[in-house]
N, C-alpha and C positions, 0 to 999 in steps of 0.2 A: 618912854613909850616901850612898851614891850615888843620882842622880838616876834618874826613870823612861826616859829617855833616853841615860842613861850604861849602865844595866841592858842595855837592850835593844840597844844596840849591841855590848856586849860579848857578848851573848847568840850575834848575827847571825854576829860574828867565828868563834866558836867554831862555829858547824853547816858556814859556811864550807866549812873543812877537808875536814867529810865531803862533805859534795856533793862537792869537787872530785874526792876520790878517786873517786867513785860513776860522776861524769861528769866525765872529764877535760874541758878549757876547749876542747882540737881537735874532742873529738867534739861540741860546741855550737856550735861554730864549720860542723861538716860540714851541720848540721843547718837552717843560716839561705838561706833562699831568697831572691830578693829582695824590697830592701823596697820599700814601696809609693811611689807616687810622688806627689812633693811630700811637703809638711808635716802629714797630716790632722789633727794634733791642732792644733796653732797655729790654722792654717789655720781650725778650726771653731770656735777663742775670740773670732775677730776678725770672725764675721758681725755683724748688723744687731742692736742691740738687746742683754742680758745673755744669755748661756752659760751652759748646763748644765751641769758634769758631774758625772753625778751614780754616787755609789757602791755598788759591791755588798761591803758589809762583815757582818760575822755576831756580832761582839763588839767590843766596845773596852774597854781599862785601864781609864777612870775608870766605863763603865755597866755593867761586865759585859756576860751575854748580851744579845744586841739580836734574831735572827732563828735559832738556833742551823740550821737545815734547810732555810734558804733555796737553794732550789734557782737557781742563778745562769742558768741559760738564760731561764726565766720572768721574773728579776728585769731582765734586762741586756733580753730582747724587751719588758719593758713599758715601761721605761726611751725607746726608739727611739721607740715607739708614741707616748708622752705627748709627744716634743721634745724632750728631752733632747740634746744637741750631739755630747758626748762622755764616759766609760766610764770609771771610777776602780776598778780590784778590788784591793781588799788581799786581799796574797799573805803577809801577816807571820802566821804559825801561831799560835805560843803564845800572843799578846794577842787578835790579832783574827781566831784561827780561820779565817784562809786559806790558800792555796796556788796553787802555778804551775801543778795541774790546772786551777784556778777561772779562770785567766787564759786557757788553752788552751780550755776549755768560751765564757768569754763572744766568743771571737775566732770562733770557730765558729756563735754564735748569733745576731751582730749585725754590721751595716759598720758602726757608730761609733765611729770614733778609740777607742782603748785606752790609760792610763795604769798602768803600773803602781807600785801604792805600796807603796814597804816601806820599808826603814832600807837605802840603796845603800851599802855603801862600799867596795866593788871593783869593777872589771872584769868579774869574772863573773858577777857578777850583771846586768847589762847583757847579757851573754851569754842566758843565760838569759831575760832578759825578750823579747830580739826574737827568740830561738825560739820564746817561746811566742804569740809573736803580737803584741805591746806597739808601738804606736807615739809613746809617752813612757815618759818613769821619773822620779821625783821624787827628788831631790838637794835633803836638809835642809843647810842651812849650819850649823847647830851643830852636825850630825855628821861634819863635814869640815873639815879644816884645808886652808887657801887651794890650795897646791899640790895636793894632791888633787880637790878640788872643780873646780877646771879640768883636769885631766886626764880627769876623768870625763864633764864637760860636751863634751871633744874626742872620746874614745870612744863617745861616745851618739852625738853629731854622723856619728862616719865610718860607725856602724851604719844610720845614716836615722831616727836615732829625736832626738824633739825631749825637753829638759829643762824640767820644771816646779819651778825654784827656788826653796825653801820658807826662807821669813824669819819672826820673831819679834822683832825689836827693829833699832836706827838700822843701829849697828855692821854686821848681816849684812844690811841692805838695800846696805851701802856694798860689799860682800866680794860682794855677787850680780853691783853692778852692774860690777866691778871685773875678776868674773871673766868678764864677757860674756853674762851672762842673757837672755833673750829673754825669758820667761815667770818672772815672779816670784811668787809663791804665797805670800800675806801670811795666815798660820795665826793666827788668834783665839786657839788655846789654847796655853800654856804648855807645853812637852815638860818643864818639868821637875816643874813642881805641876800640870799637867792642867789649871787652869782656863782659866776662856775669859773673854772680857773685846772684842764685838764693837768697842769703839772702839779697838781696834789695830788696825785697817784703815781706819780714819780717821786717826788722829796716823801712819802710817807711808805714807802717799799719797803726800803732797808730797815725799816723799822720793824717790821711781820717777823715776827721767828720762820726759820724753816720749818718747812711741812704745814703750813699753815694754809689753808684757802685763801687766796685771796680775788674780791671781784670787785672789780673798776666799773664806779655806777655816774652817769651824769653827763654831759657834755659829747658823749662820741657818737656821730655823725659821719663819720666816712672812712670806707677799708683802710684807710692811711693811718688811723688813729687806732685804728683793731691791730694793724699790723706793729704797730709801736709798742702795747701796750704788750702784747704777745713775746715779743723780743725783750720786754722790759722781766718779765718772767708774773705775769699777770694770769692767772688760770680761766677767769671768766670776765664776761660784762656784762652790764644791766643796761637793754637800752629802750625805751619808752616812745620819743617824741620821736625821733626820727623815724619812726616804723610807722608811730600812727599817724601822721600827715602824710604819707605815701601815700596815690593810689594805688597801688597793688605790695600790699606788703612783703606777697611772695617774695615778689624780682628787689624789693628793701632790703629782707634778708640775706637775700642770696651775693648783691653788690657789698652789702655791708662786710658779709663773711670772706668776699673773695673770692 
C-alpha cells in the first residue's frame, strides 16, 4: 500500500496537468510583479527570542476537520495582532481544504511573510505561489529526489522567494544540508504513518550545521514545549492545529509564546 505521502504526491502530479492547461506557466509568469525586497520570511525567523509562524489550515489527514469556515482574513489578522512573525496557509485541497485563493486573501489581509505549504514538485508551482503573493514555499525532502530538490531551491531563489526545507530523519537532514538549505524544517510527524513524536527535533539538532535556521514544525501545543525547544537552540516553530481549534486565537498565541 502506498504511503500517505507517496498518495498525495501522486495526487499533486496528476491535477498538475490540468492547472497547466487552465494557466499556462507564461501567463503566471506575466502575472508576477516584483518581489519584495530582501528575505522577509528568513529574515523574520532569525529575530530576538523563538518565531512564530503560525497556520491558517482548515483540516488535516490524521484529525480530520479542524476549522472547516475559517475565514482566513480574520485568522491570518489575528495571527499579526497576537506576534506571530510569519504566515503558513496550506493551499493542499483535498486533505487540508485549501487553496491558492486562501493564499491570495491572507497576502491581502496582513504584511507578514507568507509561506506557502503544499507538496511542491515542480516549477509551477513556485510559479504560482509567488503570484499569489508567497514569500516561501516548503520543499519536503522525501518528496524530491536530490537533483530535483536543488533545482527547485534555485527557482524559488531566482523568484525572491526563500525555501523552508522540511526533514524527518539523519539521511534528509544530510540531502537538505548538501543541497544548500538555509531554513531547514525538522517535521515532528511522520509523512508516512502521521505520527508525531516531538523528540525528532531534538535527536535531529546536532545534525543542522551552524548558522543554519532551523524550525520545529508539528506536535507543539504548549508554552512548555516552546520553551524547550528555545533552550534546545531552535530559532522558530510552525504551529497549525493548536491555534486553529482555539477559540480565540489571539489569547493561543499569546499562552503559546508565553
Amino acid at each position: 500500500m502506498p504511503t500517505f505521502l507517496e498518495t498525495v504526491v501522486e495526487r499533486t502530479q496528476a491535477s498538475l496537468e490540468a492547472r497547466k492547461r487552465e494557466v499556462p506557466a507564461a501567463e503566471l509568469e506575466s502575472r508576477l510583479g516584483p518581489a519584495r525586497r530582501g528575505r522577509p520570511f528568513s529574515e523574520a525567523l532569525i529575530a530576538e527570542g523563538i518565531s512564530l509562524i503560525a497556520e491558517m489550515k482548515r483540516a488535516s489527514p490524521s484529525r480530520g476537520p479542524i476549522r472547516p469556515g475559517a475565514s482566513v482574513t480574520e485568522v491570518v489578522q489575528a495571527y499579526q495582532q497576537a506576534g506571530a512573525r510569519a504566515v503558513s496557509v496550506l493551499t493542499e485541497g483535498n486533505w487540508f481544504g485549501g487553496s491558492l485563493d486562501d493564499l491570495v486573501e491572507a497576502r491581502g489581509a496582513c504584511e507578514l511573510p507568507l509561506l506557502r505549504k503544499d507538496f511542491v514538485v515542480d516549477e509551477y508551482q513556485l510559479l504560482e505561489a509567488r503570484a499569489a503573493g508567497a514569500d516561501a514555499t516548503l520543499l519536503i525532502v522525501a518528496a524530491l529526489d536530490q537533483d530535483r530538490l536543488h533545482h527547485l531551491m534555485g527557482v524559488a531563489s531566482d523568484l525572491g522567494m526563500d525555501c523552508l526545507v522540511e526533514v524527518h530523519d539523519e539521511d534528509e537532514v544530510r540531502r537538505a544540508v548538501d543541497a544548500g538549505a538555509e531554513v531547514i524544517g525538522i517535521n515532528n510527524r511522520n509523512l508516512h504513518s502521521l505520527e508525531v513524536d516531538l523528540g525528532t527535533t531534538f535527536e535531529l539538532l546536532a545534525d543542522v550545521p551552524a548558522g543554519t535556521v532551523v524550525v520545529a514544525e508539528s506536535g507543539i501545543t504548549r508554552a512548555e514545549d516552546v520553551e524547550h525547544l528555545e533552550k534546545a537552540g531552535v530559532d522558530a516553530i510552525l504551529v497549525g492545529e493548536a491555534l486553529m481549534r482555539a477559540d480565540d486565537p489571539v489569547r493561543a498565541v499569546r499562552e503559546l509564546l508565553g
